[in-house]
Every structure is written in C-alpha cells, then in structure tokens.
Residue, then its C-alpha position, 0 to 999 in steps of 0.5 A: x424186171x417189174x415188181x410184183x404188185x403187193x396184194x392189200x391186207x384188209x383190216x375191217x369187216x367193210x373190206x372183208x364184205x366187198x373182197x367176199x362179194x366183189x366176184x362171187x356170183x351170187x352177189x346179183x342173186x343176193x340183190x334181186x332177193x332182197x328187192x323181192x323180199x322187200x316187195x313181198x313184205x310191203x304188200x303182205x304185211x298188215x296196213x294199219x293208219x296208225x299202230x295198235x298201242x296195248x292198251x288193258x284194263x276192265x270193270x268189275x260190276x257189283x251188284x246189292x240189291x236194296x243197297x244205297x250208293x253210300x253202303x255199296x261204297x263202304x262195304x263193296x267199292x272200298x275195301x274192292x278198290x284196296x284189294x286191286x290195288x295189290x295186283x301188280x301193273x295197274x295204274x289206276x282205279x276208279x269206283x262208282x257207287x249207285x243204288x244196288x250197284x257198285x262198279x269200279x273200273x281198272x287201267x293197267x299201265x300201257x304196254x302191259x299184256x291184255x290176256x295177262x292183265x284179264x287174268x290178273x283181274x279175275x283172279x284177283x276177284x275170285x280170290x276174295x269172294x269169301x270177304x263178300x258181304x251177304x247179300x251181294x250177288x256173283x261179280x261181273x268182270x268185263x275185261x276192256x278189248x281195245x282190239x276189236x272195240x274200235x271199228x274200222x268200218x262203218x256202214x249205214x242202211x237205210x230205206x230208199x225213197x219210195x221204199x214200202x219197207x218199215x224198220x223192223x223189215x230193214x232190221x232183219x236184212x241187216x242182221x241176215x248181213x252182219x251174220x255174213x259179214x261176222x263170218x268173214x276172215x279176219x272179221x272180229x265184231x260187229x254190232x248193229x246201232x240204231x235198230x229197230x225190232x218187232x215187238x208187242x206193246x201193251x198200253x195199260x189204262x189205269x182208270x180201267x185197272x181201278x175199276x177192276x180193282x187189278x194192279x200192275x204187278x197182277x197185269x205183269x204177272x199174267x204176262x210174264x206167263x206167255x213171255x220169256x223175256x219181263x217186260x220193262x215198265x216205263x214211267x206215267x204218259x201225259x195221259x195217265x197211262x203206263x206202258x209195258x214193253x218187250x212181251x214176245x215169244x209163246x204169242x202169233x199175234x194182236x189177239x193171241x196177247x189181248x186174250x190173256x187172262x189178267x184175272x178173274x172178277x164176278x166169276x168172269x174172265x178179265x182179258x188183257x184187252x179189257x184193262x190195254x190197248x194191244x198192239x203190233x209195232x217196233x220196240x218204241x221205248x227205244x230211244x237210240x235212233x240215228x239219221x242220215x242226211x240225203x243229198x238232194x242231188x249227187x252234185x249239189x252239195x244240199x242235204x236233202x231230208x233226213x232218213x231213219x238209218x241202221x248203223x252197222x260197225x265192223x272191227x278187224x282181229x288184232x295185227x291183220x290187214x285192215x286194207x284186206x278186211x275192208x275190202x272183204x268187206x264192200x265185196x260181201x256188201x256188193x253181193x247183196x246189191x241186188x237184194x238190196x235194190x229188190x227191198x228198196x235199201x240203200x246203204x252208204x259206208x261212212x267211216x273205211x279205216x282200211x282205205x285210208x290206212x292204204x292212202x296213208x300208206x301209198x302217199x308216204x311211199x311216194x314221198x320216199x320215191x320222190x326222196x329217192x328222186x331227189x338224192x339221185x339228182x344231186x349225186x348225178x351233178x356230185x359224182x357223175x350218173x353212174x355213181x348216183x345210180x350205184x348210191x340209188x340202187x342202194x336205197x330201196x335195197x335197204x328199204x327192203x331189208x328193214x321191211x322184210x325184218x319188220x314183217x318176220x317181227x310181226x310189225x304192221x305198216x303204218x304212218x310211224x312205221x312209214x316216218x321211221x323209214x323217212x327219217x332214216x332216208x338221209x341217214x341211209x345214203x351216208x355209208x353208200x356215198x362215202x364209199x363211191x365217193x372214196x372209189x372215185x377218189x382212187x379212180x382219180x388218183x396219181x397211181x391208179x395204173x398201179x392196181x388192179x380194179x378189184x385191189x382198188x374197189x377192196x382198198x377203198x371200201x376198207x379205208x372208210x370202215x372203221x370210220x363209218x361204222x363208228x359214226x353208225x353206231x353213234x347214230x343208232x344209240x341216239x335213237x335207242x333211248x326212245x325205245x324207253x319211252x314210256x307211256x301213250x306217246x312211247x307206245x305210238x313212236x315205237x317203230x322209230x327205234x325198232x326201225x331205225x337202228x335196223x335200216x343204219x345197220x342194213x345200210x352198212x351191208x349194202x353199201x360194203x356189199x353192193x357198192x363195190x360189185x356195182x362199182x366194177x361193173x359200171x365203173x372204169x379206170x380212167x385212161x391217162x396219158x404218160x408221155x414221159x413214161x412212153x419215151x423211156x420205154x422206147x429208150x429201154x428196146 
C-alpha cells in the first residue's frame, strides 16, 4: 500500500494568501480589478509637474495719514509685529514702515493649513483693534492664496499686422474672453497684465490757470463733480504743464468734459476747455505695457517687430486637473478664432502648465514601460519566459494598486509621485521573483513527483514568508523617516514616503496572491525518468 501524502501545514500569512487564491475563482476577477482601478486612477487623477506645497501667510496693511515712516514704526508696526508674534505656527514677520502707511507681512510655517492660518490672522487683528492709536484707519488683511496665485496658463493677445484695432478696442475683446474663460470649470483667476482702457485726459495749462487766477484743486473739484472715480494728479511736463487722469463716467464725449464749468470770472463762465486741453484716448499714465516679438517668418528663427500685447493669465483651483483646465481652456480660445480672425487679433499662449504636467507625466511613465521591459528581459535568461511573465504581470499590478490608494488619498500625479514609483520599481519585483524562483526551485527538486502542483506552489510561497516580509518591512522603515522632513524640501518630497511604503506592501499581496495562481497555470512539473523505480514495479506484478 502507498502512504497517504501528508498535506503541509501553512505557518505565514504568505502561504495563507496563495492557499486562499491558488483555486478561488475570483483570483483572475481580482486581477483584471486592479489593471482596471489602476488605469482608471492614472487618467482620473489630478496632473500636476510638480506637487502643490501648503504654503500660508498675509499682509496686514495699515494705513495713518499724515503719519511719518519713523511714528507708523513706533506706534502701528512694532507693537502689530509683538502681538502676531503670539499667534501660534508663524515663522516669520516682516514690518515696513512708509509715510501714512504701515505694512507688516506673515509667513507661517510651511504645511500649515492656509484657511486656518487666514483666520488666525484676522482675529488676531480684530482682537486688538481697541489698542489702535487714534487716527488710524480699518486694517486691510490680504491673506496670501498661493493656490491660485500661480497661473498655469499664459496667454498673449495682441493686433494683427494690418489690424485697424487700437488698444482700447482689443482690451474690450479680451475682457469679453476672460469673462468666459473665468466661467470655466476648475477655472479659478484670471487677470489681465498690460491693458490698456479708454479713458478722457485733461491736460491742464497752468499759465492759463494763473491768468484765471484758478488752482488745481478748484479744476479738480469741478470734475470730480461729472466723474465717479478722482483723478490721479501726475507730477509737472517738460512743458510746464500738469495732467489729471482717469475722469469718465456721467460724460458721452470730448465736449461734454470741456464744457464743464471750473469757475465763474467777470460774472462769465470759465469752461474747462479754457484752462486744458481735452481729449479722447487710452489710460496713458499707464506705464505697465508689455511686447511680444513677431517672427518674421515661421521657419526662420528671426524676430521680426515688436507689437503692443495683452497678457492674460489662467490659474486652476487647488488639487484639480491642471491637463484638463488647459485643455478647457485652448477650446474656449479656438471658439473664438473666427472673431478673432474678423477683428484682426491674434493670440499666442506662452506659459501651458498643464501640457507640460502631461509631458512630464507621459515621459516618466514610459521610463517605468521600459523598466518593465528591462526586468522582463533579464528574467527571461534567469528563469525561463514563463517565470518573467508571471514576475512582469506583477509589476503593473502593484502600480495600480498604489495608483488607486493615491487617488482615493486625494494625491495629484506628479514628478515626485512618478520618481517614488520609479525608485520603488526595483524594490517592487524583489518579493515576486523570490517566490518564482523558490516555485522553480521545488519544480526542480528530487521529490517533485512526491506533491501535488497545489501542495507545491503552497509550500513554497510560505517558506519565504517570514523572510521577505522582514526584509519589507525593513525597507519601508528606512523611508518612514523622510515623512518628518520638515520645511520646503519635506513638503516637495512627500510623496516618497506616502507612496513608497504603499506600493512594498502591495508587492507583498501581489506577489502571494498572484504568483502562485500564475504559477499553476502556465507552469508545469517537469517530467523525470526513474529507471530504477520502473524495474521494480515490474518485479512487484
């Protein structure tokens, strides 16, 4: 009589995963889930080129009239900069001290919550307003918002080559588009640099205003009278001259502007056109223009001339898609090509944060497809092709998994994000391949004919359990302490120990779960011949 086989006592939770899978079939169910997941989480997810650090701080903005830079510092901006100083997280405090205005900026430790930091300011301020000197006015808090601050599209307009449009006209086609694109989903600010606005200007004769024996603030005054907004005073000309600037609104034209009364002399009427020179034209006390340089033809790499441009800028909300808003984006701006081409504006994007997040993220996951490629390859010549393939399913396995637990994390994909995976890649192999490779040690052993397949596969996948998850583990507490990494450079390498430890873990499953399943179907005992054994059995009939 032969001897019943005994069946082998698993000890580790390694044998226990391939023993719960090796027949279940749900295993390949399992499998495609997580390819899926994987695939799902890599296109769903937020792309970002680099990952969005917590940065908080502000400005308080106090302003005294009549006050010099010396009294704001003794009486606001000291005693300002004591009492922030009690507010818990801020690392730094900067004051500034002007004539009638005091200013002192915060920065809070990096990694601090931005909403809370806001708050911790404000109330900080409105706690201690009863110790403002008199004559002071209301605080300004301007909070720092770092999450839209940061554009992540830039996009030039400017007038064609033989255009008849002049800068006001274009300013108003741009601003009709930012209001679209500031609709936008995802779409968080958008600013426009370089604009230029219709506006009246009044150029002020002051040898007319002696002889009328009429002052500024008389001519000032009388047009504050047909305009909502005072005008800004701008020093002397070379021409003895002074200019007021930004009078509209209650006004259709030239005339209506030169018509107003400045005062009364002899019993007549001094209009304004008496004293200035009124005209219609652009806000030209505005200095911040900008150029673009023109091609002089698309395939020489000669500038041609300079043009008058209207930058407009694009940022995205905090943890979205910057792939997606820019895309948004360059559709909303193709929609208007026809308009564009009617007035004779061109524009040009100059800065797409989001194509290049997806470069980024392309190019890195081609390195991890070749990676793949590579640790295929030298397998193949190690073990034989079915073993690679079994250790090469694993790979994206794993991948997916750390990809899906990012996502429901709420983690962006980014270079860091992307290195992690990389760095980890080698790492991630280690427990598949000692598995197959103590499988293929029992295929090969003396007493193969002995076990079943499943006894087999079982009994190896639980010998080297104790020792890989050991050896795991000690991996993952070497990168545990980069988690503690404090300020910009801990913030910016974050993903590492957020990722890292999550796809070694997931190596362990994967390689215990599927290594074994894989293993019975592609693999086979190998067949030996006993001569030995055979002549006895024929003795024994």
């Amino acid at each position: 009589m032969m001897s019943e086989k005994k069946e082998y006592q698993v000890t580790d939770v390694a044998g226990k995963l391939a023993k719960g899978f090796l027949r279940n079939p749900l295993t390949a169910v399992l499998g495609a889930f997580l390819l899926i997941m994987g695939y799902l989480a890599l296109n769903i997810m937020p792309r970002e080129e680099d990952p969005q650090i917590a940065i908080s701080g502000g400005a308080v903005i106090v302003a005294m009239p009549g006050a010099t830079p010396r009294e704001i510092e003794n009486i606001i901006v000291n005693p300002l900069e004591r009492k922030l100083r009690e507010v818990k997280g801020i690392e730094h405090v900067y004051g500034m001290a002007m004539d009638n205005v005091g200013i002192v900026n915060v920065m809070y430790y990096i990694g601090e919550n931005r909403e809370d930091s806001n708050l911790k300011l404000y109330d900080k301020v409105m706690q201690n307003m009863d110790l403002m000197p008199k004559g002071v006015m209301q605080p300004l808090i301007k909070p720092f918002d770092i999450d839209i601050d940061i554009p992540i599209m830039t996009v030039a307009f400017y007038a064609k080559d033989g255009s008849k449009i002049n800068d006001a006209e274009l300013f108003k086609i741009v601003r009709k588009v930012q209001q679209k694109l500031n609709a936008a989903e995802n779409v968080a600010k958008t600013t426009l640099k370089g604009a230029r606005k219709e506006q009246y200007n009044i150029e002020v004769d002051m040898g007319k205003l002696s002889a009328y024996h009429l002052s500024l603030g008389q001519i000032m005054k009388a047009v504050q009278s047909v305009a909502v907004d005072v005008p800004d005073v701008k020093g002397r000309t070379k021409d003895n001259k002074l200019v007021i600037f930004g009078v509209k609104n209650a006004i259709e034209n030239v005339g209506d502007v030169g018509s107003v009364i400045v005062a009364q002399y002899m019993g007549s009427p001094i209009y304004l056109r008496d004293v200035a020179k009124v005209t219609a034209g652009i806000d030209i006390q505005n200095f911040k223009t900008a150029k673009i340089n023109m091609r002089a033809d698309e395939h020489s790499g000669k500038m041609g001339k300079q043009k008058s441009q209207i930058t407009m800028t694009v940022a995205k909300l905090a943890g979205t898609n910057a792939v997606f808003v820019a895309e948004d984006v360059v559709e909303i701006l193709k929609e208007h090509d026809a308009e564009f081409a009617k007035e004779g504006v061109g524009y040009l994007i100059t800065r797409n944060y989001g194509e290049r997040a997806n470069e980024a993220v392309n190019e890195l996951m081609m390195h991890l497809v070749i990676t793949i490629i590579i640790i295929a390859l030298m397998l193949v010549f190690a073990l034989g092709w079915k073993e690679s393939v079994i250790v090469t399913f694993t790979v994206p396995a794993i991948l997916a998994v750390t990809l899906f637990i990012a996502y429901l994390t709420g983690q962006t994909i980014n270079r860091i994000t992307l290195f992690a995976f990389l760095l980890s890649l080698g790492l991630l192999v280690d427990a598949a391949i000692i598995v197959i490779e103590n499988i293929h040690r029992h295929l090969h052993a003396h007493d193969v004919d002995d076990k079943e397949m499943d006894q087999l596969l079982i009994e190896a996948t639980d010998e080297i359990g104790a020792p890989t998850n050991i050896a795991t583990l000690a991996i993952i507490l070497t990168m545990v302490p980069m988690a503690f990494v404090g300020g910009m450079m801990g913030s910016f390498m974050k993903p590492i120990p957020y990722n890292v430890p999550v796809a070694l873990v997931a190596s362990l499953f994967i390689a215990y779960i599927f290594t074994p399943y894989l293993s019975l179907k592609l693999l086979k005992k190998p067949k030996h011949k006993h001569p030995h054994h055979g002549k006895k059995h024929k003795e024994a009939k």
